[in-house]
N, C-alpha and C positions, 0 to 999 in steps of 0.2 A: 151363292153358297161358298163359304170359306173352306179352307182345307187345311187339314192340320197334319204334316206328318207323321208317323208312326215313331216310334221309338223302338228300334232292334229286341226283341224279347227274350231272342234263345241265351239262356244260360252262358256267363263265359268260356266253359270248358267246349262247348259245340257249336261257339260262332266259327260262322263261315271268316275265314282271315284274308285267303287270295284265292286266286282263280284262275288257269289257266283255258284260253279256246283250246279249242280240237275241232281240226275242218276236215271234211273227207274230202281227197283230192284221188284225181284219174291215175296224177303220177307223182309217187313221194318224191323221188328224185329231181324231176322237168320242178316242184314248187320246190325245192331245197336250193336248186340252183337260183328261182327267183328271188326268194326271200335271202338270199346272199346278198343280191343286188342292193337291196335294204338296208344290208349291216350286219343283217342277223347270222349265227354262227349256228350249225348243225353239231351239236352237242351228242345225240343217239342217232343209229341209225339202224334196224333191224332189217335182216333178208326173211326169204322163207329160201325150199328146197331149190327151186329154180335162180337160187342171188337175186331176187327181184327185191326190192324195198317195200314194207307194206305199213312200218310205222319210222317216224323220226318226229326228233324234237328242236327245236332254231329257237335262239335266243340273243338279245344284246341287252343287257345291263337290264333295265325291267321289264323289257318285250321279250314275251314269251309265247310261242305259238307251237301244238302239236299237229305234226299231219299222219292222216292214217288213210292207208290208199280203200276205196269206195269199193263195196261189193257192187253196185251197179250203176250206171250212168250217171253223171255229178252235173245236176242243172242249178248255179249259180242263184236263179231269181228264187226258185222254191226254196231255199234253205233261210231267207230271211235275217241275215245274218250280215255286218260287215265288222272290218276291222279297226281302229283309230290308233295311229302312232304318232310322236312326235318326231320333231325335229328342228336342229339351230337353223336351217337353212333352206326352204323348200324349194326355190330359185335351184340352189345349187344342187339336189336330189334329181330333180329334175335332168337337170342339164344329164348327169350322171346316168338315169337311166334310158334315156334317150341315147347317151353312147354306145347303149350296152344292148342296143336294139330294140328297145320297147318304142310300139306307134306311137306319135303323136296323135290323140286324139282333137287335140286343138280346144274349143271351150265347149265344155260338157252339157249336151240337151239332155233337158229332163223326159220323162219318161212320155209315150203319149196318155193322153186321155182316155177316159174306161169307152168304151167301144172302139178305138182307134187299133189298126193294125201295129202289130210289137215285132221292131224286127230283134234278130238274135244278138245278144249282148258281144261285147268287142272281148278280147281276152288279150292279155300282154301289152296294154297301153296305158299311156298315161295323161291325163289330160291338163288344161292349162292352170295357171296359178290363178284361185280364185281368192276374196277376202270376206268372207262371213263375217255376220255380227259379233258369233262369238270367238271367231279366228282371226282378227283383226291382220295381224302381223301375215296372213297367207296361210293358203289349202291347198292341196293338189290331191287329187282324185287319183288312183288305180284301178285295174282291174288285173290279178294274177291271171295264170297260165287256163286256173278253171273258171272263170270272173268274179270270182268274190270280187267285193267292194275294199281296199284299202285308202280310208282315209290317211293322208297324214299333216298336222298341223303345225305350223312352225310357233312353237315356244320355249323359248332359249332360258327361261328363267323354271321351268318344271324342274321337280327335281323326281329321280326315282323313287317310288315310293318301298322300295327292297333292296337290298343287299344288293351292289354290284357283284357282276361276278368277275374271280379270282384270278389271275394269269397260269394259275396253279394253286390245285387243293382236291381233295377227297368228292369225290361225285358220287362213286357208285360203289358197291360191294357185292362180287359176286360168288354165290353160295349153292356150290353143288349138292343137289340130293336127291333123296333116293325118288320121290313123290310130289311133285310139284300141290298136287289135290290135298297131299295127307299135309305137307308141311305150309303151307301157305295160311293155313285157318290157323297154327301155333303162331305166326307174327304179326297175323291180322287182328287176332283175336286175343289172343294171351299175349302178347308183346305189348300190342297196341296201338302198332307199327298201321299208316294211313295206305291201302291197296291203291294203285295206280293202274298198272294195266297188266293182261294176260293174254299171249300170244299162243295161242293152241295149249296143248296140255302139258309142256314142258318147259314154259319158261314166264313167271311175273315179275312184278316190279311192284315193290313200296316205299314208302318213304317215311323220314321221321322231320320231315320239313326241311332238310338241307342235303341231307346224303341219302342217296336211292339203291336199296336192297335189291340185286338180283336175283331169283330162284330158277336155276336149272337141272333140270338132267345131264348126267355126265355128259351123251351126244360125242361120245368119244376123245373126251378130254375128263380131268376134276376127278374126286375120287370121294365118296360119301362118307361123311365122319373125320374127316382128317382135314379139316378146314381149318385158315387162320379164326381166332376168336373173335367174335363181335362183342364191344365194350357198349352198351348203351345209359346212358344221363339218366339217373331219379331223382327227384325230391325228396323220397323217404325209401329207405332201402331196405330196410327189416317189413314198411307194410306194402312196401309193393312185392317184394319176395313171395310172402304170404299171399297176395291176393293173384299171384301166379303158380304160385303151386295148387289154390284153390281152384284155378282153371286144368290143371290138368298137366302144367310141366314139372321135371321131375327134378328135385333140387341137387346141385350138387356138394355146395357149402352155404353155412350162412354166412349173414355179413358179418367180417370182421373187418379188424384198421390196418390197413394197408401199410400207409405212409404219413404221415406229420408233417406238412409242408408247415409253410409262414401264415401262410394265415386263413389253412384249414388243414382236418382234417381227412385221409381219403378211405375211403369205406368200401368193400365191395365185396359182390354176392354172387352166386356161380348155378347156374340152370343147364341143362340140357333140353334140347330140343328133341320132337322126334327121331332123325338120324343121330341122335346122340352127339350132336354138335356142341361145344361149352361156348352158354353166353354168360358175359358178366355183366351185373347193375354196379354202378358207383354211382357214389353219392361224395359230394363236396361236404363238407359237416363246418359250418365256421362256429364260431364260439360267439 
């Protein structure tokens, strides 16, 4: 029987574009320090009441991985899940994390046979250089601090398929108010801003695909209403104005022309949010 595959169907305004994992791990911190070992750089890093870590996010150039510490025990084989990264050199990874105190596992037996006793998975090791069919160039096998599976492949010719990131640039913007609950469905929903995550009832995160929206409660800093202005990109600023004030924000100005560059026009339009915060839309207008 042949098989044909499908063809993506969702609309282009709702395809899926990228993806980030999320693994729940024992200890944010014990996997921030491993996935260090990797390359990868802790970008967030969030406490609760006791300074404990319960989310953080580690990235290099297009690995991207989020951890978020486990309401209860984190058994490795039931989540079914592993990781695949690259790299120019696996030989040398190795050698690296081996410095840095991960076991030798030496060369990796496969799993036993279904009735065969399962002893418990190794954690913080790493095992020898293999060469798969479709890894030619070499693989080395991990197992992090809770054993997820980290593959990583050596291929020196991939290229990222996103944006590196910056030595230096705008990440995040944080926006004190009064209501985490009241003001989050205005950016989510009237904005149009993508929700990412919510840490108890005083602080989310969204994103508009490159810079990530803070929402907090004062918590004894910030002051609600007297915040720097969020500038955000439209396509069309007079119908998206409208199709936001039809959701429920309160306008502050329409679009007029800002400025006259070289070779556009700049437009822009003024909202307030719940706390009364002023956002403004621009719009690029070329001729």
């Amino acid at each position: 029987m042949s098989y044909s595959i499908p063809k993506p169907t969702a609309p282009p305004e709702a395809r899926v574009f990228d993806h980030v994992p999320m693994a729940h791990v024992a200890s944010v911190d014990s996997s921030i320090d491993f996935y260090a070992k990797l390359g990868l750089l802790c970008e967030s890093r969030f406490t609760d009441d006791q300074q404990q870590a319960y989310y953080a996010a580690v990235c290099a150039d297009a690995a991207e991985l989020m951890l978020v510490r486990a309401d209860g025990p984190v058994i490795a084989s039931q989540q079914a899940v592993l990781f695949y990264m690259y790299t120019n050199d696996v030989a040398a990874l190795r050698k690296h994390l081996l410095n840095c105190g991960l076991k030798d596992g030496g060369v990796y037996a496969e799993r036993p046979a279904a009735g065969q006793q399962t002893e418990v998975g190794e954690t913080s090791v790493v095992y020898s250089v293999t060469h798969p069919f479709y890894m030619n160039e070499g693989e080395i096998r991990i197992h992090d601090p809770d054993g997820y599976v980290v593959l990583v492949g050596q291929f020196p010719s991939r290229k990222p398929h996103k944006r590196k990131l910056q030595e230096f640039g705008l990440m995040q913007v944080t926006m004190t108010v009064s209501s985490v609950a009241t003001t989050l469905p205005f950016y989510r929903d009237v904005l149009g801003l993508t929700f990412v995550a919510q840490a108890g009832d005083n602080i989310a995160f969204l994103t508009d695909g490159s810079v990530r929206l803070m929402l907090t409660t004062p918590q004894g800093a910030g002051e609600v209403g007297v915040n720097s202005i969020l500038y955000f990109r439209v396509h069309n600023v007079e119908q998206r104005l409208t199709e936001m004030v039809g959701k429920g924000a309160k306008k502050e100005r329409d679009a007029q022309l800002a400025a006259k560059m070289p070779d556009h026009d700049l437009w822009i339009a003024f909202v307030r949010d719940p706390d009364n915060n002023l956002i403004g839309l621009m719009e690029e207008k070329r001729s």
